[in-house]
N, CA, C and O atoms as a GROMACS GRO file, in nm:
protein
  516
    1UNK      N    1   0.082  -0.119   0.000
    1UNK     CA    2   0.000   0.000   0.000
    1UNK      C    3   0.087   0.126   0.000
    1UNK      O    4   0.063   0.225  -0.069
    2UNK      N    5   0.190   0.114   0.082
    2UNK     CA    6   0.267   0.202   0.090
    2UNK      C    7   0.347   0.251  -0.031
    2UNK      O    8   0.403   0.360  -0.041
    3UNK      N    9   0.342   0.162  -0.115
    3UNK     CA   10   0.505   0.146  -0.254
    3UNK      C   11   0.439   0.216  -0.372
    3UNK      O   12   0.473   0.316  -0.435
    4UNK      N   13   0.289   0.097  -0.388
    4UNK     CA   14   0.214   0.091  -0.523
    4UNK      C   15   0.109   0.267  -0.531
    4UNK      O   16   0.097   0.362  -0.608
    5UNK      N   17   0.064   0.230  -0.420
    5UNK     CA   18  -0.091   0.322  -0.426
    5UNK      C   19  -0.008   0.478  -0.435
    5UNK      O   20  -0.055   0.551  -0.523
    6UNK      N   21   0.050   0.508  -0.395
    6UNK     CA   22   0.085   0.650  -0.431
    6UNK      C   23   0.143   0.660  -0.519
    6UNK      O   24   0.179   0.778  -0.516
    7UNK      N   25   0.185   0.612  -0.611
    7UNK     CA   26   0.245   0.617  -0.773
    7UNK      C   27   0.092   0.565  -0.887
    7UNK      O   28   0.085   0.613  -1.000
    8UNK      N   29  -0.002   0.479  -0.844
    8UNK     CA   30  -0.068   0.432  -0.931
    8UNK      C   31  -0.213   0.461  -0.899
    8UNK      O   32  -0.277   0.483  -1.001
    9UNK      N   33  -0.275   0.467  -0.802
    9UNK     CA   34  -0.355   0.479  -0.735
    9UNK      C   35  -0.405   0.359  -0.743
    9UNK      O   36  -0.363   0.260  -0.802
   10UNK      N   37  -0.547   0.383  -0.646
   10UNK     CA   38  -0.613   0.223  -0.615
   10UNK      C   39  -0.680   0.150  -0.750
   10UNK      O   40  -0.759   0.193  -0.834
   11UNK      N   41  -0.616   0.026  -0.735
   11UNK     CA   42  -0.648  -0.058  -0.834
   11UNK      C   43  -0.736  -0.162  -0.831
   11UNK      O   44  -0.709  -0.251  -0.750
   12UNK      N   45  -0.863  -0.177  -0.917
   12UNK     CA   46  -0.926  -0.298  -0.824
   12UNK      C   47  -0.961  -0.356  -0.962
   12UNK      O   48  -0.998  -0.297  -1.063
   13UNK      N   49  -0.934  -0.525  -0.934
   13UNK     CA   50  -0.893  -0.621  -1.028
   13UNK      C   51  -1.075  -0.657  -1.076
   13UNK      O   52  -1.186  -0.642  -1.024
   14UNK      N   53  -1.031  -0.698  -1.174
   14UNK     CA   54  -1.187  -0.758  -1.217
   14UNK      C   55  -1.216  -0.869  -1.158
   14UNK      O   56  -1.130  -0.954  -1.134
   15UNK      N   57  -1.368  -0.884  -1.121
   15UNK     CA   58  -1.411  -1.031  -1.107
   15UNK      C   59  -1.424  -1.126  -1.232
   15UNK      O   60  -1.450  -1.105  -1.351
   16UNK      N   61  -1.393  -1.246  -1.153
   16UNK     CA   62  -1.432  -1.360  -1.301
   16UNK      C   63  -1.568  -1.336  -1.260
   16UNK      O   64  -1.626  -1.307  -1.155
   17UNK      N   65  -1.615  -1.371  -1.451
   17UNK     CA   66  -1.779  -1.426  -1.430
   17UNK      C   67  -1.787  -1.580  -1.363
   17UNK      O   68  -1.698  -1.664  -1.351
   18UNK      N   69  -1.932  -1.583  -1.323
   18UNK     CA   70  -1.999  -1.724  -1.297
   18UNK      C   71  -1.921  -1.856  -1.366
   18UNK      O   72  -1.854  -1.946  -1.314
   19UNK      N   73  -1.958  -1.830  -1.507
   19UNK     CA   74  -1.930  -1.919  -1.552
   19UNK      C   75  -1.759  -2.014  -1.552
   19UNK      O   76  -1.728  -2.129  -1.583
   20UNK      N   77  -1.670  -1.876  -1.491
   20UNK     CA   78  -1.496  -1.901  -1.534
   20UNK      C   79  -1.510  -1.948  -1.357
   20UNK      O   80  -1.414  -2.024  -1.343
   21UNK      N   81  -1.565  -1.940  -1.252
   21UNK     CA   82  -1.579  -1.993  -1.139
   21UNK      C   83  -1.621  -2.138  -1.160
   21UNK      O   84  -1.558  -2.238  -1.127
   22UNK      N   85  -1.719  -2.131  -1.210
   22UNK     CA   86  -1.780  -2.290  -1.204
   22UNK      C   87  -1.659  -2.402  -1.266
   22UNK      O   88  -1.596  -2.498  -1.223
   23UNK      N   89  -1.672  -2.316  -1.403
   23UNK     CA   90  -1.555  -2.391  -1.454
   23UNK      C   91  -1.436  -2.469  -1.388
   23UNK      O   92  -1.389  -2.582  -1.404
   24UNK      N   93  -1.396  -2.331  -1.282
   24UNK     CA   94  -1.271  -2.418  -1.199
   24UNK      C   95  -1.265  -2.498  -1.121
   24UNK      O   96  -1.184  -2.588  -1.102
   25UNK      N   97  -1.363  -2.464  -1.068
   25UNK     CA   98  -1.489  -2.542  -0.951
   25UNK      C   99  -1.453  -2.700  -1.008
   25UNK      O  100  -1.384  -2.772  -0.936
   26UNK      N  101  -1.509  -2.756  -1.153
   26UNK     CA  102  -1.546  -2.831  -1.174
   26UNK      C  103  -1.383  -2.927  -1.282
   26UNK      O  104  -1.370  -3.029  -1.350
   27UNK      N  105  -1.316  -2.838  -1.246
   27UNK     CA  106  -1.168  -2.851  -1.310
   27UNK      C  107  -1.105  -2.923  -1.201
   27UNK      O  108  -1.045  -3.029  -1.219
   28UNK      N  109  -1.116  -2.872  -1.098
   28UNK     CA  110  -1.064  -2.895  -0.966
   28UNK      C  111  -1.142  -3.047  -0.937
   28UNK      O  112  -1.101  -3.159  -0.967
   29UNK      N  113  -1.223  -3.021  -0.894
   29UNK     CA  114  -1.362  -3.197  -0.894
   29UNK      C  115  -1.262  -3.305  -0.946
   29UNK      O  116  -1.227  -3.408  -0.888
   30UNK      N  117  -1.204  -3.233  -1.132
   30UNK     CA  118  -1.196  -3.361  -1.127
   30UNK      C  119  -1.013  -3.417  -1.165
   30UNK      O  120  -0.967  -3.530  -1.180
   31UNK      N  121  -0.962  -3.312  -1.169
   31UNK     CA  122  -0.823  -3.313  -1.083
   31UNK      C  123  -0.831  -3.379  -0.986
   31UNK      O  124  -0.775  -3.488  -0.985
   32UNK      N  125  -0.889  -3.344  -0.900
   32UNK     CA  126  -0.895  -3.427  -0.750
   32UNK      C  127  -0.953  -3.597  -0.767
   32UNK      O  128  -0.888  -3.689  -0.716
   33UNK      N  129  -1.050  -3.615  -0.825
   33UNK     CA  130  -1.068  -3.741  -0.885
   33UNK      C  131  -0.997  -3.853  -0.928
   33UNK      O  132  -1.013  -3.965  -0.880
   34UNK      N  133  -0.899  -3.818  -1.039
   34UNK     CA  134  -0.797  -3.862  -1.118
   34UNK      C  135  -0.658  -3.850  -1.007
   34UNK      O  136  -0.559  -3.923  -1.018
   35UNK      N  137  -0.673  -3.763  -0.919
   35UNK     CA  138  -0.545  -3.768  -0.828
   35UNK      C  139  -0.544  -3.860  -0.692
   35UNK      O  140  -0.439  -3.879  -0.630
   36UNK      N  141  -0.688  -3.922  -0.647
   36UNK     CA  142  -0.758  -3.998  -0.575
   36UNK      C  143  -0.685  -4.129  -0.670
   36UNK      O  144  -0.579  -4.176  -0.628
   37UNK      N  145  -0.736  -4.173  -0.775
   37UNK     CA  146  -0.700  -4.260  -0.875
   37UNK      C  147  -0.527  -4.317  -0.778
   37UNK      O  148  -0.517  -4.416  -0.705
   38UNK      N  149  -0.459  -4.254  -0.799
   38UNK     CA  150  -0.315  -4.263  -0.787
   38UNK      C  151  -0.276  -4.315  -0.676
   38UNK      O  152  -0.184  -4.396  -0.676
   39UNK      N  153  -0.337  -4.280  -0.570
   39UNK     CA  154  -0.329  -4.300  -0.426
   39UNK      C  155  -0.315  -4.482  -0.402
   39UNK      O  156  -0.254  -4.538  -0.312
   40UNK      N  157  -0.375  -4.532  -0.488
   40UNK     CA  158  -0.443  -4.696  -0.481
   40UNK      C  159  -0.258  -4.737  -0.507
   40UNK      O  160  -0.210  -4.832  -0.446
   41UNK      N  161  -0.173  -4.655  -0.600
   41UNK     CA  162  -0.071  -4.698  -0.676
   41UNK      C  163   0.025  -4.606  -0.616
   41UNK      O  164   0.051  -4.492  -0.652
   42UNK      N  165   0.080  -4.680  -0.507
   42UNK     CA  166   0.206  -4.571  -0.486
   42UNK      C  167   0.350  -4.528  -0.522
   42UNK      O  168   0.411  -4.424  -0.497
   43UNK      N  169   0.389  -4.654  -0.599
   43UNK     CA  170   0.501  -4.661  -0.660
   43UNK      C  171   0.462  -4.597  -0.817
   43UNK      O  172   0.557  -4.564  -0.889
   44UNK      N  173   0.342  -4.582  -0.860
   44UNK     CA  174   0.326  -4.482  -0.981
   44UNK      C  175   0.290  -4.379  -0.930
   44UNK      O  176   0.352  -4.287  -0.984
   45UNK      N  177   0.211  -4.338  -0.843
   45UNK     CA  178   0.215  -4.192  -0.750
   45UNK      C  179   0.368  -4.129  -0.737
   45UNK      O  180   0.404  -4.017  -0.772
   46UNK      N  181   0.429  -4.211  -0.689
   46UNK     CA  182   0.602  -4.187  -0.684
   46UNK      C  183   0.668  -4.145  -0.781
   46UNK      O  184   0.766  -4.071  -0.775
   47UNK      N  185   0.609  -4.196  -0.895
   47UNK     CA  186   0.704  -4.174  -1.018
   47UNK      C  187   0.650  -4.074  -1.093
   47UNK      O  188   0.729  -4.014  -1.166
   48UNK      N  189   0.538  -4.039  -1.093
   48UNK     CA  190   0.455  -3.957  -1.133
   48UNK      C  191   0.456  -3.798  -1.040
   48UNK      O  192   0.419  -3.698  -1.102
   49UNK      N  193   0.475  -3.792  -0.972
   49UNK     CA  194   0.452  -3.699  -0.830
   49UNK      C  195   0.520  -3.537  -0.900
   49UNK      O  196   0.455  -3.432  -0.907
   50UNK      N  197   0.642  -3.554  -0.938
   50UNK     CA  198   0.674  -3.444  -0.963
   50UNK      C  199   0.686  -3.402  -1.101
   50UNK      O  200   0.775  -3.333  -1.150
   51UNK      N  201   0.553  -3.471  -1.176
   51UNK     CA  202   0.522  -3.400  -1.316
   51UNK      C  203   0.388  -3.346  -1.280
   51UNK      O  204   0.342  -3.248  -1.338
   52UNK      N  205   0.313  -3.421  -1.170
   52UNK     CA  206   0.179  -3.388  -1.131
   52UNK      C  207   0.196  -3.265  -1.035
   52UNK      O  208   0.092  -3.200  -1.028
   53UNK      N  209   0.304  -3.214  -0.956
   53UNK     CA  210   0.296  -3.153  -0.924
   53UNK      C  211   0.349  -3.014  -1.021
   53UNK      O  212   0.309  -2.907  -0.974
   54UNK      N  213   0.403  -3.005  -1.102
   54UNK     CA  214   0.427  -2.932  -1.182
   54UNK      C  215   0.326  -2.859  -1.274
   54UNK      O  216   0.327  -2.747  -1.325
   55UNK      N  217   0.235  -2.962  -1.277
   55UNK     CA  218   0.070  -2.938  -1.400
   55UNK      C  219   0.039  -2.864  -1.277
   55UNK      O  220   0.020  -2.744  -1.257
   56UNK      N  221   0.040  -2.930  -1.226
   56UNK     CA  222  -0.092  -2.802  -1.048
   56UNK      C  223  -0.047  -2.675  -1.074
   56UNK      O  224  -0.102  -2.583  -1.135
   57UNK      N  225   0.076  -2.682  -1.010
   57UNK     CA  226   0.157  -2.568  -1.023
   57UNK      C  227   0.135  -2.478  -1.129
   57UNK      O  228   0.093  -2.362  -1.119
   58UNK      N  229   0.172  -2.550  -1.251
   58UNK     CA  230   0.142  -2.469  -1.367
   58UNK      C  231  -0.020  -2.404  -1.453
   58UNK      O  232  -0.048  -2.319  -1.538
   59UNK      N  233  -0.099  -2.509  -1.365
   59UNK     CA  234  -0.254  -2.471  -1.358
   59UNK      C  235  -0.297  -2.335  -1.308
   59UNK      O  236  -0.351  -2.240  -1.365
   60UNK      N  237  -0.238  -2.366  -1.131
   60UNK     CA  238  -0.259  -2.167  -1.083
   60UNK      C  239  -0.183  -2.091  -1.112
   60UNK      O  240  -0.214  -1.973  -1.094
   61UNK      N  241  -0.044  -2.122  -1.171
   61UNK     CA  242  -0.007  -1.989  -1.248
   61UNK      C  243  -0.071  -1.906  -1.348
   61UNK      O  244  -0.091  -1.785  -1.353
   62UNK      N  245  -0.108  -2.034  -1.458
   62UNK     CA  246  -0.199  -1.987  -1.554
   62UNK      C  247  -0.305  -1.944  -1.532
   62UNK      O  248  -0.345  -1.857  -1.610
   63UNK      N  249  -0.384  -1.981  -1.431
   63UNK     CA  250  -0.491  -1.888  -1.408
   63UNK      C  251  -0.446  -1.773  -1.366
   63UNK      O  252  -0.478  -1.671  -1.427
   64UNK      N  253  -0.385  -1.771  -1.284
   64UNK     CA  254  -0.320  -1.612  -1.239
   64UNK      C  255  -0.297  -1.494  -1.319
   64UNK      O  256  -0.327  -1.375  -1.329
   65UNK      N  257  -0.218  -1.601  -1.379
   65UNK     CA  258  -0.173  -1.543  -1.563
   65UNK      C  259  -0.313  -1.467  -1.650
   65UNK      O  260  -0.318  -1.355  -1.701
   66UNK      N  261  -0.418  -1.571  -1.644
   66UNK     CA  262  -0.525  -1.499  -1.735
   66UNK      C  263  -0.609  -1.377  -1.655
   66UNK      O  264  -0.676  -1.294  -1.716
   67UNK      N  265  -0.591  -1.380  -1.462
   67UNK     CA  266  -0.711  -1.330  -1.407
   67UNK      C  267  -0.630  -1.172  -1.368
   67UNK      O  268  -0.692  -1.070  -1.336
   68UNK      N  269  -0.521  -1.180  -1.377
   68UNK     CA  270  -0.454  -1.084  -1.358
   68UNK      C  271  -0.371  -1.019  -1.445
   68UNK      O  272  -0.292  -0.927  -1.424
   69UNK      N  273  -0.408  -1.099  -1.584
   69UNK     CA  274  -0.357  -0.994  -1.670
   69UNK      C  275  -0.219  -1.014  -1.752
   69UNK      O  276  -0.202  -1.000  -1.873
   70UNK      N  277  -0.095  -1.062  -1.620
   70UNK     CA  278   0.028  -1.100  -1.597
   70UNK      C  279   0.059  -1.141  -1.714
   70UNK      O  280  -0.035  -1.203  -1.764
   71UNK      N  281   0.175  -1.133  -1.800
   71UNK     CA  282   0.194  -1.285  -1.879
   71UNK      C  283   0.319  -1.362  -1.834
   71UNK      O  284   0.339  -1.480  -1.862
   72UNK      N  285   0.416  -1.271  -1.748
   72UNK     CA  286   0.529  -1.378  -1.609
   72UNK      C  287   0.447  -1.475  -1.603
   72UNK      O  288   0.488  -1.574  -1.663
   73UNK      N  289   0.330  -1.487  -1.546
   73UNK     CA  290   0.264  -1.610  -1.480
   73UNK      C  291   0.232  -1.711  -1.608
   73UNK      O  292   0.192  -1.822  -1.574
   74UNK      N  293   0.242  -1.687  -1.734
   74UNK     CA  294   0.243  -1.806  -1.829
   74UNK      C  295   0.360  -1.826  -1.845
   74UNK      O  296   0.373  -1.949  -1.844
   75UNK      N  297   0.479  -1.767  -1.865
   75UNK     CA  298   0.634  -1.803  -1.849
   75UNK      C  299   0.669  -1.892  -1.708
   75UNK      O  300   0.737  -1.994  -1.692
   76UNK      N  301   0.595  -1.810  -1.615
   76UNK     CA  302   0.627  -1.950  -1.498
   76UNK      C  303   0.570  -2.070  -1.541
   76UNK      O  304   0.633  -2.175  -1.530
   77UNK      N  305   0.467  -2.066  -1.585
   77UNK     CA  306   0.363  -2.225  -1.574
   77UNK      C  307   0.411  -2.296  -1.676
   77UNK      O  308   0.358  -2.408  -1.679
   78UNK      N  309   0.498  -2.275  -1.772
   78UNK     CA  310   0.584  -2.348  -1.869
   78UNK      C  311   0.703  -2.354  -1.815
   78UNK      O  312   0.757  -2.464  -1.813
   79UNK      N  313   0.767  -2.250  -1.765
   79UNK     CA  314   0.875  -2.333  -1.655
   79UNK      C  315   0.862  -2.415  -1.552
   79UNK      O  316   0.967  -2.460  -1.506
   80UNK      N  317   0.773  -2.443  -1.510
   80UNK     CA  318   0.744  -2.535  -1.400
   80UNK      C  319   0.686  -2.638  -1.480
   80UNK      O  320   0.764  -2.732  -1.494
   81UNK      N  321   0.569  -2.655  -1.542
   81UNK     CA  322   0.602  -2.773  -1.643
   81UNK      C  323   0.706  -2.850  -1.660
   81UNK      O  324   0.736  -2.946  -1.589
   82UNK      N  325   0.767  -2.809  -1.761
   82UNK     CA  326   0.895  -2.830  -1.781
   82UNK      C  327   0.990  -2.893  -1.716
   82UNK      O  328   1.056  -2.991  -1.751
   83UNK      N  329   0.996  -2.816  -1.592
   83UNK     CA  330   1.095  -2.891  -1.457
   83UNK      C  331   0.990  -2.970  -1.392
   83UNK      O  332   1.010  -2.956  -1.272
   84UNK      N  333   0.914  -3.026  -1.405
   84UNK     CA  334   0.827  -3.125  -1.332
   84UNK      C  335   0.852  -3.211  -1.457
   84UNK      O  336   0.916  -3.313  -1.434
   85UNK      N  337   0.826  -3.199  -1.544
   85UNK     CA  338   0.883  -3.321  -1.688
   85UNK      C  339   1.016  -3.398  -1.621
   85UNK      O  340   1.041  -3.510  -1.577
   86UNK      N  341   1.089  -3.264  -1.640
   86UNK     CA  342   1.210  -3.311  -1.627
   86UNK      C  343   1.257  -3.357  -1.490
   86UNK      O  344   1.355  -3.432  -1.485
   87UNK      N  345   1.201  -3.322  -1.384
   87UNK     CA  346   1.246  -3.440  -1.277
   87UNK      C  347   1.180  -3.514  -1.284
   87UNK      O  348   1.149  -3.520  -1.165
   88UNK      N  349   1.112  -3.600  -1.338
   88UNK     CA  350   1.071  -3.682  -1.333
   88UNK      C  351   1.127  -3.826  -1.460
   88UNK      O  352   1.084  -3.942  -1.464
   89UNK      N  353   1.241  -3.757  -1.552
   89UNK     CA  354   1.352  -3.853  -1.554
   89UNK      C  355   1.463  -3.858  -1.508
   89UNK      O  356   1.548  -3.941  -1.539
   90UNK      N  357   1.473  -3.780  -1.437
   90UNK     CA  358   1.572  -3.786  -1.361
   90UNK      C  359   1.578  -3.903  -1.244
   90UNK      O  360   1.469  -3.943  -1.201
   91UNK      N  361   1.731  -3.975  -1.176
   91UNK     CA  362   1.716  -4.070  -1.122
   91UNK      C  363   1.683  -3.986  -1.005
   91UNK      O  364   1.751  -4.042  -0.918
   92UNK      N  365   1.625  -3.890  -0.948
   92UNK     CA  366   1.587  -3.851  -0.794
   92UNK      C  367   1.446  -3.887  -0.751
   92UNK      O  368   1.342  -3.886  -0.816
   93UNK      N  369   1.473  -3.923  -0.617
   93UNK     CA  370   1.349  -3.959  -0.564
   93UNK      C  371   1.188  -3.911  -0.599
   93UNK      O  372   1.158  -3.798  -0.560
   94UNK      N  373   1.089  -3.984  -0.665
   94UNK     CA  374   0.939  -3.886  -0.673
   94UNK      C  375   0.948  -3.783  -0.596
   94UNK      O  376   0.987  -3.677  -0.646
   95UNK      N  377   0.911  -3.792  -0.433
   95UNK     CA  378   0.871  -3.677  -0.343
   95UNK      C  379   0.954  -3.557  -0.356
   95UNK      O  380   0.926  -3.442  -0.388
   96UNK      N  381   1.059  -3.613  -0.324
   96UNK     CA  382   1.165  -3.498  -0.351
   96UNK      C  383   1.206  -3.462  -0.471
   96UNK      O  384   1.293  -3.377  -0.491
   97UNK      N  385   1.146  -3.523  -0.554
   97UNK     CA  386   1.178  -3.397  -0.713
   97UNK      C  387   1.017  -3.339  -0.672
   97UNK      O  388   1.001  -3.223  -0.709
   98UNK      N  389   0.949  -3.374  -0.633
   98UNK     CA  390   0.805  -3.290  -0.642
   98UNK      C  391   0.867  -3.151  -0.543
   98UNK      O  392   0.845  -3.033  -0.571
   99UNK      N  393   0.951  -3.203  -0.417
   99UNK     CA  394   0.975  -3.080  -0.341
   99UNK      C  395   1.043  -3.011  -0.416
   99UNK      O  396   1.016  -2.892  -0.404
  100UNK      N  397   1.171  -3.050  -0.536
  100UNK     CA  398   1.238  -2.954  -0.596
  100UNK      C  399   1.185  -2.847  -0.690
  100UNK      O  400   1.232  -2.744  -0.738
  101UNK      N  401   1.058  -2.917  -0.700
  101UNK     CA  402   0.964  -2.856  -0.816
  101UNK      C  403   0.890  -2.747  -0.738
  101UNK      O  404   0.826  -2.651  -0.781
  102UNK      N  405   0.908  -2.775  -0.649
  102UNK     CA  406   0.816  -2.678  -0.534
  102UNK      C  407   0.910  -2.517  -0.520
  102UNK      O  408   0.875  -2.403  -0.553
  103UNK      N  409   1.026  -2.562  -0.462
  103UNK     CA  410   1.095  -2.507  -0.386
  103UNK      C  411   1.177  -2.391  -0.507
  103UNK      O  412   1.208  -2.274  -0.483
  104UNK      N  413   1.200  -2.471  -0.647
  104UNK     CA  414   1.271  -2.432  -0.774
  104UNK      C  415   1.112  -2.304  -0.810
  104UNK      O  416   1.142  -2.185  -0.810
  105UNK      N  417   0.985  -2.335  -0.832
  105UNK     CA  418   0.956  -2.277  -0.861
  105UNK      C  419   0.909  -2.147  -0.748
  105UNK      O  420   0.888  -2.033  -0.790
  106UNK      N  421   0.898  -2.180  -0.612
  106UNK     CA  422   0.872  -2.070  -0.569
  106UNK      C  423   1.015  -1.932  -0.537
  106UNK      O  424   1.004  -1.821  -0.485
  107UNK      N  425   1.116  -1.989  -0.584
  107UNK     CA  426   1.253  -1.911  -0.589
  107UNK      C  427   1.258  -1.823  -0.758
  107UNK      O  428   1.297  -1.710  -0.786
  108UNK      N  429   1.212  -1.910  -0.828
  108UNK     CA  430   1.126  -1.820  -0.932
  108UNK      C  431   1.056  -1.741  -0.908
  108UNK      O  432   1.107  -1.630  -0.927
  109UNK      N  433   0.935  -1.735  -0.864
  109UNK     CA  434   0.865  -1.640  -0.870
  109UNK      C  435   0.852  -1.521  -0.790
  109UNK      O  436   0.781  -1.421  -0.801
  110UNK      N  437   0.992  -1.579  -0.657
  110UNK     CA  438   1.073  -1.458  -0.600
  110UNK      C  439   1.120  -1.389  -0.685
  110UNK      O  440   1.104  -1.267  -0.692
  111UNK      N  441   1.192  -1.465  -0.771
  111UNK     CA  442   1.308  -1.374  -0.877
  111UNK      C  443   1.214  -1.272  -0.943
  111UNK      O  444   1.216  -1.149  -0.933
  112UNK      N  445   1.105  -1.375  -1.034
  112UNK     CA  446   1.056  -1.246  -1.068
  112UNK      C  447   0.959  -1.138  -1.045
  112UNK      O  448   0.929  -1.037  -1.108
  113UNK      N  449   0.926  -1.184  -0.953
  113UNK     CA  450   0.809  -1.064  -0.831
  113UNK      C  451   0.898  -0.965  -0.831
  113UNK      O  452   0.862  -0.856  -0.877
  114UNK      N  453   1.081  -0.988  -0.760
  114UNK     CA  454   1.169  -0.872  -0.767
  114UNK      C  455   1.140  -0.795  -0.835
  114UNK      O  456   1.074  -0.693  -0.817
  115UNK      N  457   1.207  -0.850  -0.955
  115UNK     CA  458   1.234  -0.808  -1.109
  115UNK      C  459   1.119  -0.670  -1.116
  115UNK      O  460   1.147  -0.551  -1.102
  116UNK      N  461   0.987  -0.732  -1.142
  116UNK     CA  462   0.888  -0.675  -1.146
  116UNK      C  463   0.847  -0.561  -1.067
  116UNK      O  464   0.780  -0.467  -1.109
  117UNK      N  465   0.891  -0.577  -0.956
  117UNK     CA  466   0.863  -0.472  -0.888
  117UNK      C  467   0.949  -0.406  -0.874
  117UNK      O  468   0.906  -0.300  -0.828
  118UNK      N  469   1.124  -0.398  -0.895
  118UNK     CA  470   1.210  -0.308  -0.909
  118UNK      C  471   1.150  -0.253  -1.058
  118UNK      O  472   1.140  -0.130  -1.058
  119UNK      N  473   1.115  -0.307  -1.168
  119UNK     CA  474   1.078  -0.226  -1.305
  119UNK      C  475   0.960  -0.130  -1.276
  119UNK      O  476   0.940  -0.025  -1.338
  120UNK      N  477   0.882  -0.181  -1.172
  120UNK     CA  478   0.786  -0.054  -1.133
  120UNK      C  479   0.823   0.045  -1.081
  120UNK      O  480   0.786   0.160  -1.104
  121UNK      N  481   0.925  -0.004  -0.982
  121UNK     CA  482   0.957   0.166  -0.911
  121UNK      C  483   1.020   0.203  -0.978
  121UNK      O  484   1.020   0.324  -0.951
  122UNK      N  485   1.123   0.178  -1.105
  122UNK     CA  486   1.198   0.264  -1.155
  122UNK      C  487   1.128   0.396  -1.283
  122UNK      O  488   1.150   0.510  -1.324
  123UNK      N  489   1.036   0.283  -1.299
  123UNK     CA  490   0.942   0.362  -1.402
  123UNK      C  491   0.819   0.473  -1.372
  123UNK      O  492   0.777   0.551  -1.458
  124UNK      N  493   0.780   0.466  -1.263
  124UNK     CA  494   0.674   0.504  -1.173
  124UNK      C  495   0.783   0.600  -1.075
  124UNK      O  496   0.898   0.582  -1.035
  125UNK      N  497   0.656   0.738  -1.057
  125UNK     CA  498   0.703   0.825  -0.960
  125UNK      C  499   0.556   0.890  -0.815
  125UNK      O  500   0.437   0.914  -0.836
  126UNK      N  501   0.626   0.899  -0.698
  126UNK     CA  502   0.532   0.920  -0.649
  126UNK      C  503   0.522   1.090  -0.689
  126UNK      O  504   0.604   1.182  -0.688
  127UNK      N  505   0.356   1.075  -0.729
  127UNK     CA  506   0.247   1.222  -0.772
  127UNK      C  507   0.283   1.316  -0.582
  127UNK      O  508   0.254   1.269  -0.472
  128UNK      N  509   0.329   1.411  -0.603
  128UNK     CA  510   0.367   1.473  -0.504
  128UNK      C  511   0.223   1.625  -0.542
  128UNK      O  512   0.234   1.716  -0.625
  129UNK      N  513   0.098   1.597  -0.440
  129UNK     CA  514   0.000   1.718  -0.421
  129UNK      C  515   0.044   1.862  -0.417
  129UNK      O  516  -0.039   1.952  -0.402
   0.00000   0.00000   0.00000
């Protein structure tokens, strides 16, 4: 509040419609369904773990990506893809490539939250009354 609002003023994001709610609503249902599935199989849960966690991952980025406008957040959700692919040939443990996938992408999106927000203040001045 302190950084943004006096250079930009108050910003207020759009709502999704009904329909882009339900949708996720019912995206989620059955994500969760198919991820229930896995549970029965733990040694393919295992092997699987950190590409599945990578699609998640790369699911709420992309929404983020579309609800906010962002397009970082579709560059993350293909980088995290990506590194959830790819540990997952790798010889490292399922869980722990899922944690690397975790941990890799939220050090990303440190990096570029920075990024982003040093390009705002440099470009942006506070309106002095």
């Amino acid at each position: 509040m302190r950084i943004t609002y006096p250079r930009t003023g108050y910003v207020a994001y759009r709502q999704p419609p009904r329909w882009q709610r339900a949708l996720g609503g019912l995206v989620g249902i059955g994500v969760g369904i198919a991820l229930a599935n896995l549970t029965f199989n733990v040694q393919l849960a295992e092997a699987w773990m950190p590409v599945l966690m990578g699609a998640t991952l790369a699911a709420g980025l992309g929404y983020l990506g579309a609800y906010l406008g962002m397009r970082r957040f579709y560059a993350l959700a293909a980088f995290v893809t990506a590194l959830g692919i790819f540990m997952h040939w790798t010889p490292v443990n399922g869980f722990l490539g899922a944690s690397l996938v975790i941990a890799t992408a939220g050090a990303w999106m440190l990096i570029s939250g920075s990024v982003t927000l040093y390009r705002y203040l440099q470009h942006t001045s506070i309106e002095v009354s």
